[in-house]
C-alpha positions as semicolon CSV with decimal commas, in nm:
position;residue;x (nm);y (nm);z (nm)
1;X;0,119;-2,110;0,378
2;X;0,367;-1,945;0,105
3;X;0,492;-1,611;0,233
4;X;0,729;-1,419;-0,024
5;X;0,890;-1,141;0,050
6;X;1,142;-0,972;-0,157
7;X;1,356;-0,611;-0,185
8;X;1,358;-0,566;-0,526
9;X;1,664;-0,282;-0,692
10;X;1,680;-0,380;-0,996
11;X;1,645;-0,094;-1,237
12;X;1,602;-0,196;-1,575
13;X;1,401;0,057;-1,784
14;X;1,075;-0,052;-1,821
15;X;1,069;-0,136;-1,443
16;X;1,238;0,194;-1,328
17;X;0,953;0,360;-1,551
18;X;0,698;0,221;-1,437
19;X;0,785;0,272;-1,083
20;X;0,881;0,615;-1,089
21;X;0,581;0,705;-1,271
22;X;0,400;0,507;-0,996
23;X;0,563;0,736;-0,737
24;X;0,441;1,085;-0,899
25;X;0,116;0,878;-0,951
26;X;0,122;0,851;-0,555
27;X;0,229;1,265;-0,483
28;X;0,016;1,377;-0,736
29;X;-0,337;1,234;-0,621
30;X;-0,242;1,311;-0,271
31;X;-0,198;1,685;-0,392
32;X;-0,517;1,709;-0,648
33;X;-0,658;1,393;-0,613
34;X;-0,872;1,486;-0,264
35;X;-1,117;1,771;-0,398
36;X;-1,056;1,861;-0,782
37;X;-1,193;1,566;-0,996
38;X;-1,180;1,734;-1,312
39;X;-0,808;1,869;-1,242
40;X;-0,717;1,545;-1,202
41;X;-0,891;1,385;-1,455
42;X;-0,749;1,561;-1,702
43;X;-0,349;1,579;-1,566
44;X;-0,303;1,192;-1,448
45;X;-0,158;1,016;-1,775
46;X;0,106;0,942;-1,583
47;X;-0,081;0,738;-1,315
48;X;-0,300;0,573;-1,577
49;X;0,075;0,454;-1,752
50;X;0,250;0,388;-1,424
51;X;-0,102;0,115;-1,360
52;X;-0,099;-0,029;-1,693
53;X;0,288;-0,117;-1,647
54;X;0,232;-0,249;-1,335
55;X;-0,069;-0,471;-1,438
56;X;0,197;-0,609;-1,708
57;X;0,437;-0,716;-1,485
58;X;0,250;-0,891;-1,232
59;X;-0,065;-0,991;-1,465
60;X;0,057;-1,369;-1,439
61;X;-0,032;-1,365;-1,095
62;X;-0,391;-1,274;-1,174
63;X;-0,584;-1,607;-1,236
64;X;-0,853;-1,424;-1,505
65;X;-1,173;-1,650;-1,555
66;X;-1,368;-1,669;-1,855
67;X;-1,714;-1,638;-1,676
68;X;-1,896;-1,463;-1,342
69;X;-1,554;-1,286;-1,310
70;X;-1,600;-1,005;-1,073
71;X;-1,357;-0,711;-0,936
72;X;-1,312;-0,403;-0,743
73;X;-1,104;-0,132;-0,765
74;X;-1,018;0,046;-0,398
75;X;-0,940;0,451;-0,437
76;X;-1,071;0,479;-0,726
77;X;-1,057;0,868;-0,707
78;X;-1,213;1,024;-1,059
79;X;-1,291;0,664;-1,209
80;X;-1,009;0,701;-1,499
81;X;-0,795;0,429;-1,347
82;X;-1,063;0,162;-1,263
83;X;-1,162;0,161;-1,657
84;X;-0,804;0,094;-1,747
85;X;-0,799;-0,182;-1,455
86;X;-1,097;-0,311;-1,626
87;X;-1,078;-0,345;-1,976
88;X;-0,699;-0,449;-1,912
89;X;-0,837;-0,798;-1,847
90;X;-0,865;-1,085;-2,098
91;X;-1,209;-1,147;-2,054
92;X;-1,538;-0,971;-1,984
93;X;-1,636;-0,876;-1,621
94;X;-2,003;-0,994;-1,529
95;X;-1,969;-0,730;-1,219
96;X;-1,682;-0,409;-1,174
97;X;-1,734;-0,184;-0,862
98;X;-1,504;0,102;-0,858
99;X;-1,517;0,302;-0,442
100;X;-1,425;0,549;-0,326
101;X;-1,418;0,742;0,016
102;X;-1,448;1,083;-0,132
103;X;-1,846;1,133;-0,307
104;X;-1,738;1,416;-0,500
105;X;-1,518;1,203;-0,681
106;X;-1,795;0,868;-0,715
107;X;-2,022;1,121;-0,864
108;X;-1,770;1,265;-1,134
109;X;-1,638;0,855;-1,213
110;X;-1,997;0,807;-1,261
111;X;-2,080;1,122;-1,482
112;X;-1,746;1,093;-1,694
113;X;-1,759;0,686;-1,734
114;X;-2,122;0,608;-1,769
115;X;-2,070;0,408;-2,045
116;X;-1,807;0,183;-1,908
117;X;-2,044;-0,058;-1,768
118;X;-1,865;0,015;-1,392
119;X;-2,061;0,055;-1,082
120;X;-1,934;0,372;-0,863
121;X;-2,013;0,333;-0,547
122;X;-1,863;0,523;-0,182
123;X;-1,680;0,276;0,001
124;X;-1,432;0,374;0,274
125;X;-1,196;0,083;0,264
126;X;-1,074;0,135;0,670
127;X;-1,476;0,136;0,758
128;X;-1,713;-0,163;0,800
129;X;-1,797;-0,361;0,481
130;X;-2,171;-0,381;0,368
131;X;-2,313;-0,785;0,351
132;X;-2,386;-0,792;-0,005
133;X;-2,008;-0,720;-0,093
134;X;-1,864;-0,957;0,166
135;X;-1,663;-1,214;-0,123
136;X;-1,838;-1,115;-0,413
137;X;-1,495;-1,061;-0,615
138;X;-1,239;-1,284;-0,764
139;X;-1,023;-0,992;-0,805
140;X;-0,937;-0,673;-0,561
141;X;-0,744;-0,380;-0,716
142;X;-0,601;-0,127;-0,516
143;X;-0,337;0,170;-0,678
144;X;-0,218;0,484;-0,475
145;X;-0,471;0,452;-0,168
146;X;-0,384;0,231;0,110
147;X;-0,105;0,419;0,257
148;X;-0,372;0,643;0,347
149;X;-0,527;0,381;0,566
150;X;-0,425;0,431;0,920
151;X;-0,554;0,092;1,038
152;X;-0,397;-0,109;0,796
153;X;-0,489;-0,451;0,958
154;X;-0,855;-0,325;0,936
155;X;-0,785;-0,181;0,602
156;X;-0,598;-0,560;0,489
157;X;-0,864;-0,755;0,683
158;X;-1,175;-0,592;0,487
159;X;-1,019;-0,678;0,125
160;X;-1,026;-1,015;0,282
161;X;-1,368;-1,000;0,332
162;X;-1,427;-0,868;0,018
163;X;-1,296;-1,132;-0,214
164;X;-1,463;-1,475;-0,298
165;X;-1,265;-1,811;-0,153
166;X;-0,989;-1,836;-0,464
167;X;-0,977;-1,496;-0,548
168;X;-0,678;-1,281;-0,568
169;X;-0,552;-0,904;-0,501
170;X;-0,349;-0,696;-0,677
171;X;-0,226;-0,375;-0,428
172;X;0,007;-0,106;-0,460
173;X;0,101;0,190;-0,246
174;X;0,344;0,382;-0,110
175;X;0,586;0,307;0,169
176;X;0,828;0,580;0,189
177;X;0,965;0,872;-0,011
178;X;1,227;1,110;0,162
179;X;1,028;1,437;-0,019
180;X;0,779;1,371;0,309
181;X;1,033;1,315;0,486
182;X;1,129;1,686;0,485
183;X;0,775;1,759;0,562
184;X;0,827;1,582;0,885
185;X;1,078;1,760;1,017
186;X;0,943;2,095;0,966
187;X;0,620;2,025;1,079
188;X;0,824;2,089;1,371
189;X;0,952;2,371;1,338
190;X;0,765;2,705;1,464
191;X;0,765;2,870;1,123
192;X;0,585;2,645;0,936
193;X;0,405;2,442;1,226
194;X;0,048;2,573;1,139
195;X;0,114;2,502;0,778
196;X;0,205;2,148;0,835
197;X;-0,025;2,064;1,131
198;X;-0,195;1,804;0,926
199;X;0,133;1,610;0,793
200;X;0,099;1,271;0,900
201;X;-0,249;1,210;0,676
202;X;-0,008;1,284;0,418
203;X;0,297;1,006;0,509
204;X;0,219;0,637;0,460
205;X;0,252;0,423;0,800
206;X;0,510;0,214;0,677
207;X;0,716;0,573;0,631
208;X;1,021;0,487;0,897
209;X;1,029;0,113;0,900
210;X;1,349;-0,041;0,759
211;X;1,161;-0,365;0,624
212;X;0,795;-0,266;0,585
213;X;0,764;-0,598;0,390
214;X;0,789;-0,761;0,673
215;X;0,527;-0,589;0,854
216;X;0,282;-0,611;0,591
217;X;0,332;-1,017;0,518
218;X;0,248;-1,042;0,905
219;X;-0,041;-0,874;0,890
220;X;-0,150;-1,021;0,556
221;X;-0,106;-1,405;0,730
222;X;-0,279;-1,271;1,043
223;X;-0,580;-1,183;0,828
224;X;-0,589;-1,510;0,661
225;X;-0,443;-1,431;0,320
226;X;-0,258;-1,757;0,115
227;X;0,038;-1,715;-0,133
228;X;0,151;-1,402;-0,005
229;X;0,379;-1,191;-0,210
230;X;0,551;-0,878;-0,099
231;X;0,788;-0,685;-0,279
232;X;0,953;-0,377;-0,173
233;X;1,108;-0,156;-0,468
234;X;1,355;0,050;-0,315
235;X;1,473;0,364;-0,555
236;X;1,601;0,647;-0,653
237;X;1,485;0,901;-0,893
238;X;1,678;1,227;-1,008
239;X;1,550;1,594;-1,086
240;X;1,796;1,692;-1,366
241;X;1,777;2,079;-1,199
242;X;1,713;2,226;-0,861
243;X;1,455;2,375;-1,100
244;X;1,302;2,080;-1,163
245;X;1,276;1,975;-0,825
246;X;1,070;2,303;-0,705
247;X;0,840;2,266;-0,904
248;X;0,780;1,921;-0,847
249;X;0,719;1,997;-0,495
250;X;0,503;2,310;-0,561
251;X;0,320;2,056;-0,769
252;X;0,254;1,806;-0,504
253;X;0,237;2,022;-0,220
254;X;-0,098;1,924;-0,014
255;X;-0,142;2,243;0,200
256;X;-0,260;2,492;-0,054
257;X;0,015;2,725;0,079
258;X;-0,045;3,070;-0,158
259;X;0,303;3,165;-0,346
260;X;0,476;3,381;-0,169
261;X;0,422;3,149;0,133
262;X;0,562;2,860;-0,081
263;X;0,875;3,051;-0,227
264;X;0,981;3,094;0,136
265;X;0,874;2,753;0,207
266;X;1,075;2,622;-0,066
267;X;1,390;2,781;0,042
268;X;1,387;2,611;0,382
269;X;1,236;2,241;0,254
270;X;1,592;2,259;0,025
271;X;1,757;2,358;0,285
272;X;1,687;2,089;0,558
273;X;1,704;1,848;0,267
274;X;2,077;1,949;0,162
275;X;2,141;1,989;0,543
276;X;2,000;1,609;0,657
277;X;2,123;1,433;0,342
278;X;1,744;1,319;0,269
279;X;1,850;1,518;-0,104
280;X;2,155;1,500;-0,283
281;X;2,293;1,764;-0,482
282;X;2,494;1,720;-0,760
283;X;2,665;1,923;-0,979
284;X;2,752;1,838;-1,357
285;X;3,060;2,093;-1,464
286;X;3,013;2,020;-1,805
287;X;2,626;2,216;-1,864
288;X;2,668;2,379;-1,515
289;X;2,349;2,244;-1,343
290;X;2,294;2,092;-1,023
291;X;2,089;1,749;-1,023
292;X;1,892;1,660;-0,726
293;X;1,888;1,256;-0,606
294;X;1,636;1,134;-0,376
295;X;1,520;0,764;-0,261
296;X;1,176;0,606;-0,220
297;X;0,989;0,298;-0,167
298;X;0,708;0,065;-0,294
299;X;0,519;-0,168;-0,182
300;X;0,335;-0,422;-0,431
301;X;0,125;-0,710;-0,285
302;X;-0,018;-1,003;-0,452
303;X;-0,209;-1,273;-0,265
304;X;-0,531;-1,507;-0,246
305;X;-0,801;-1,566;-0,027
């Protein structure tokens, strides 16, 4: 059985695009993408760019068929991604299912795309699997959700089940980014403990391994997967202000903390972030500003059933 498993740096600038744009794709559902469809609808070009990269750099790894092709796209959230996933491939679909855990986002997908010829269906992915979609695809899509799956050999073991013998998946998520990583460790502090009581739904499980890759290609053979490939993109990205960086937080921030609460909070996540190292701060003498470095991860999976 071919396992691959690579640590991939390279940062050339259509891959460092499309990967940082991936990673704001990954905060910013996780901060609108739960409850406000239409919010997020109408603010996630960058996911929607970040996919369509993606899709071109691993698309020869995708065996398209002509006929009776079939696929599924896992998260789905407000449906905008799963047309783009879609009408990216070369050929028609006979069948497209886009799921969802969250209804209130299946029944916006399947107000806003009606015409798209997708089915929109509620599907939690870490649940049990309903007969009729046991390997009825050729292709499983998955962009920005399965981080959030806490049983991920569960979660891995139903996309199994899902595809047809042949078939192939194409999954990306998060595995790390040191902006949760602050979250962490003030989750534990007394301050801002009953604001961040619900942190860990909010950091991927692979968050504090040092070769989630590994991990995942394990539990990818135990489920039966063939020609396994696991890369994980390890980067940096830069805020070119301190500016830049707050409100990039305040953006993504998941607990609906009011202002005033988040202008203190703000003040201490800098804080233990200049304090731990998780940020760097860097200042450019020439236009006076501080830039603010911090690293990341990604996981992309492709394999067969």
């Amino acid at each position: 059985m071919a396992v691959i498993m690579k640590r991939n740096t390279r940062k050339t600038t259509e891959f460092y695009s499309c990967v940082r744009l991936f990673h704001f794709a990954v905060l910013y559902k996780m901060s609108f993408g739960m409850n406000k469809p239409e919010l997020y609808n109408a603010s996630n070009e960058l996911q929607r760019k970040a996919v369509l990269m993606c899709l071109k750099e691993y698309s020869h790894k995708i065996k398209w068929n002509k006929i009776e092709d079939t696929g599924i796209d896992l998260g789905c959230g407000d449906g905008s991604v799963s047309v783009l996933v879609k009408n990216f491939a070369p050929y028609s679909y006979k069948m497209f299912v886009a799921c969802d855990i969250n209804e209130e986002m299946i029944n916006f997908a399947s107000k806003r795309y009606v015409d798209e010829n997708i089915s929109f269906r509620v599907l939690d992915i870490g649940g049990e699997i309903p007969e009729n979609m046991k390997g009825a695809f050729n292709h499983v899509f998955s962009f920005y959700a399965l981080h959030w799956v806490k049983d991920q050999e569960k979660g891995f073991r139903n996309i199994h089940k899902l595809m047809s013998d042949g078939g192939d998946c194409f999954l990306a998520f998060l595995a790390s980014t040191s902006i949760y990583s602050i979250y962490a460790i003030l989750a534990h502090d007394p301050k801002w403990k009953s604001w961040l009581k619900n942190v860990d739904g909010f950091i991927s499980p692979y968050h504090e391994m040092k070769n989630p890759e590994k991990k995942v290609a394990e539990i990818l053979e135990k489920c039966g997967f063939k020609n396994i490939d696991v890369t994980c993109k390890k980067l940096t990205n830069k805020f070119d202000t301190v500016e830049a960086l707050k409100n990039t937080v305040r953006s993504v921030e998941p607990f609906n903390m009011p202002k005033e609460v988040f202008d203190d909070f703000i003040q201490d996540y800098i804080a233990v972030g200049q304090e731990t190292g998780i940020l760097n701060f860097n200042t450019n003498e020439k236009s006076e500003t501080i830039s603010v470095t911090y690293d990341y991860t990604l996981l992309v999976i492709c394999a067969n059933k």
